[in-house]
FIVEXLUM-319525 format. One record per residue (C-alpha): x, y, z. Coordinates in steps of 0.1 Angstrom, whole numbers, plus 5000, padded with zeros to 4 digits. Layout:
BEGIN
XYZ...
This chain:
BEGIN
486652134988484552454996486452674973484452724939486052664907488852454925488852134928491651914944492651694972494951984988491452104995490951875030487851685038487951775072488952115073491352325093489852165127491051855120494651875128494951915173491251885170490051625199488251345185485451075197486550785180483450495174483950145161480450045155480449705156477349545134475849225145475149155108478149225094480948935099484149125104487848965099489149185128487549135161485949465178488849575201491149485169489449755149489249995171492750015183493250065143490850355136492550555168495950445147494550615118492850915135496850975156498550935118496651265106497351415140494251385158494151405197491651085209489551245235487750895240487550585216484550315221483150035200479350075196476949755190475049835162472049545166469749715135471949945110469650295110469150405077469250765085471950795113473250425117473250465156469950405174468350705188469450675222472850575212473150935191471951095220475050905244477450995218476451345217476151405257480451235253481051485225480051745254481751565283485251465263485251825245485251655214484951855181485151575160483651245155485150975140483050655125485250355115482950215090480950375058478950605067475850715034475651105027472651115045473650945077476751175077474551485074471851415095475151295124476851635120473151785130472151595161475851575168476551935162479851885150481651775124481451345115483951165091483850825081486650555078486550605041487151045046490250965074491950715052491650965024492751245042495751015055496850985017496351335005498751425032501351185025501551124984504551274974505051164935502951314908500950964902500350974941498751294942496951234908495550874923494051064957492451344938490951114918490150904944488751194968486851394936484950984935483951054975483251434979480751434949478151234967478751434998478251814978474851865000477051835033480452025021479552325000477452625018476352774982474252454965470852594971471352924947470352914909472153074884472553144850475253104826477053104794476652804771479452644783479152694818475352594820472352664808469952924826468252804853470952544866471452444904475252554917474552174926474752084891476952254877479152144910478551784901479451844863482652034869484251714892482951484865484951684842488051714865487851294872487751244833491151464827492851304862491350984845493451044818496351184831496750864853496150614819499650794807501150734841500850394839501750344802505050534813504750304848504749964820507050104800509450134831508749824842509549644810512949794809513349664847512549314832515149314805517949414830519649154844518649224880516149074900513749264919512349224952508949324966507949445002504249385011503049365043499949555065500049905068502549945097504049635096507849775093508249755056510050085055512150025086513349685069513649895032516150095051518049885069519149625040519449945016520750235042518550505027516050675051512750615032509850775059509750495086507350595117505350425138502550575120500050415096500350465061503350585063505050495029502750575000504950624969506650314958510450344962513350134946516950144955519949864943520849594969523849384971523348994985525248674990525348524950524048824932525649134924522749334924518949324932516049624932514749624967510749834961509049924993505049924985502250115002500749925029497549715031494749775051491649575059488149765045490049985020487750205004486850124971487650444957491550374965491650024957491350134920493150434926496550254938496149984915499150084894501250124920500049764932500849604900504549704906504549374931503149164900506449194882508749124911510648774913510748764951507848934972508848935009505848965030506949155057504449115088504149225125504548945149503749145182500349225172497848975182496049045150498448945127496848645111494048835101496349075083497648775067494348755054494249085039497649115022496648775006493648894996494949184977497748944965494648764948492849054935496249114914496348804902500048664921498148404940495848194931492248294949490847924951494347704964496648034975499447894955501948224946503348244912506248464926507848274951506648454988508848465021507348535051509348785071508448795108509049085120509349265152510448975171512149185196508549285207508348905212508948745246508948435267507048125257505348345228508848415215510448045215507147915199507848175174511348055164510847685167507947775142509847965125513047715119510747465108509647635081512147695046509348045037509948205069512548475082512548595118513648915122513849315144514149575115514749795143517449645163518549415128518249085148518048785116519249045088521848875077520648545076517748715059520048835031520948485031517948345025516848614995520048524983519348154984516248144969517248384936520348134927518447804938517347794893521147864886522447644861526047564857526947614820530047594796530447834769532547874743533448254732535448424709538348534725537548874704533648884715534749164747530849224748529348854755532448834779532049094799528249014802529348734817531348844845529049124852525948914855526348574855528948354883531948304863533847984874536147924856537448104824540147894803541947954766540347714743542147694710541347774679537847824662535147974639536548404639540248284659541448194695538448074720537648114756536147804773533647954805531947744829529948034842525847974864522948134856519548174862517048104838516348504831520048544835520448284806517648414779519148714780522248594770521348424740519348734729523148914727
């Protein structure tokens, strides 16, 4: 963002250092803050995010923070630790998973003498690397633009000089500051916009989806949790799937075939993440609310890392904030299956306790994306559960009526299709066809 007069998210918050650069990576871990992940948890996840935007971990550390310091966070002897590791690691970069105020960053980057970012900066910097649709891209400049225009003291090298100005680029007398400040307000308002007519398009899209016959299937999960690696086994496309973090952004859809239905939308979804920064959790809101009109969300989840219930947590908790489950009983209103995933990871007594766990329960499908282990029976089970509201039905159709008749045998189970004499506009065909309930109103709207 140091370039005047341009303002986007292909400007990075870290700068060209970032990318090789060694890193110190700190997990300050605040007595009066109660955290879902434990300390070790969240640190093994910030050096996941710091290796995703190509960061080399010189040393990683969790830091007790007893009394949060207003002007640096650390304690005074704990800056001075960090900056006698900076020297002995050959650290350039520092890395703070938590929030970090303008003012702590700043007055960091001075004792430290190099350059600090915060968990809220890394994640950012994670997306605006990766967004590859126009909404994408739109949703992380916005999203940065919210960030950076707090942090204008630290970034920009030129806020100190006055100038003057035309009327419409400031009045005489304004700070560069200012007119810095009023010129991302300005830029937020027309991505603001810009992202308003995304999503009507995005509504309008989805609408369509729901008066096609097909069903469509969600994949949530944590970040990392081998949604995409699952998206592209049961579809056979090759969607980005790395052992990365964040490593899907852009929603993607493709058409799936299962046992009992011809065909199904399969959407991969950008992965959750505990502490999401605020910015981005309004930001990828719309793509969120893809998952809201899904009939099936499979919750794909990562059964080799001892965190996984508290990811749980999290990917029900952003289930809630959309509105799918219910924040007070955690009742769905779109049926959920569990897919356990990553069971060849799994071994010994951890891995039968898994299964017998796992066969006792109707929601749950145990699975390897990788090696394809429980696919099919997977497939099975999606299959299952979208017939289970089929209803056996006879109709009656004019022999003549090709349309209602082919609708039929293209989305509904035809079982039987039989010549039924005469009737209102000639010769009548007698079809004991199933259905589901969204199968069937669509029917009678024909």
């Amino acid at each position: 963002m140091g370039r005047r007069g341009r303002l986007s998210f292909d400007d990075d918050l870290l700068g060209e250092v970032t990318r090789g650069a060694r890193a110190l990576v700190l997990c300050p871990d605040i007595r009066s803050i109660r955290y879902d992940l434990d300390a070790q948890e969240r640190l093994a996840e910030a050096c996941g995010l710091a290796l995703a935007i190509g960061v080399e971990i010189a040393d990683a550390r969790v830091v007790p923070v007893r009394d949060v310091r207003p002007n640096t966070l650390f304690g005074a002897g704990q800056v001075e630790t960090i900056a006698t590791d900076c020297e002995l690691h050959e650290a350039e970069l520092v890395i703070v998973d938590g929030a970090l105020s303008p003012i702590q960053q700043r007055n960091l980057e001075e004792k430290l003498k190099r350059k600090v970012i915060d968990r809220t900066g890394l994640i950012l910097e994670i997306f605006g690397e990766r967004a590859a649709t126009a909404e994408g891209r739109l949703q992380v400049e916005l999203a940065h633009l919210d960030y950076q225009q707090s942090r204008l003291v630290r970034s920009w090298t030129h806020l100190e000089r006055q100038r003057g100005g035309f009327g419409f680029l400031g009045g005489p007398g304004e700070t560069q500051i200012e007119a810095d400040r009023r010129m991302i307000r300005q830029r937020m308002g027309r991505l603001r916009r810009e992202l308003e007519q995304v999503r009507k398009t995005r509504g309008l899209h989805r609408e369509r989806r729901e008066r096609a016959p097909w069903p469509i299937i969600a994949l949530v999960g944590y970040t990392n949790a081998g949604k995409s690696t699952l998206f592209n086994r049961i579809t056979g496309a090759e969607v980005m799937a790395e052992d990365l973090l964040f490593a899907t952004l852009d929603p993607t859809m493709r058409a799936v075939a299962l046992p009992g239905v011809e065909k199904a939308i399969l959407s991969d979804t950008v992965g959750f993440i505990s502490d999401l920064p605020t910015q981005l959790v309004a930001a990828f809101r719309a793509t969120l609310e893809e998952v809201t009109a899904a009939d099936i969300i499979l919750h794909v989840r990562d059964m080799a890392n001892p965190a996984n219930e508290a990811q749980k947590k999290q990917v029900m908790s952003v289930l809630a904030d959309l509105g799918v489950v219910d924040a007070e009983d955690g009742i769905s209103r779109i049926p959920i299956l569990e897919v356990w995933n990553k069971i060849d990871l799994v071994s010994g007594e951890d891995r039968d306790e898994l299964m017998t766990v796992a066969q006792a329960r109707d929601d749950v499908a145990p699975i390897s994306a990788a090696t394809g282990e429980g696919i099919e029976a997977l497939l099975a089970q999606i299959g299952t559960m979208l017939t289970s509201s089929a209803r056996e039905l006879f109709v009656t159709v004019p022999a003549s009526d090709g349309k209602r008749i082919a609708w039929l045998y293209a989305h509904g189970d035809v079982l039987s299709d039989e010549e039924a004499g005469e009737g209102e506009g000639g010769p009548q065909r007698a079809l004991r066809v199933r259905l589901n309930p969204k199968e069937l109103g669509q029917y009678e709207t024909l």
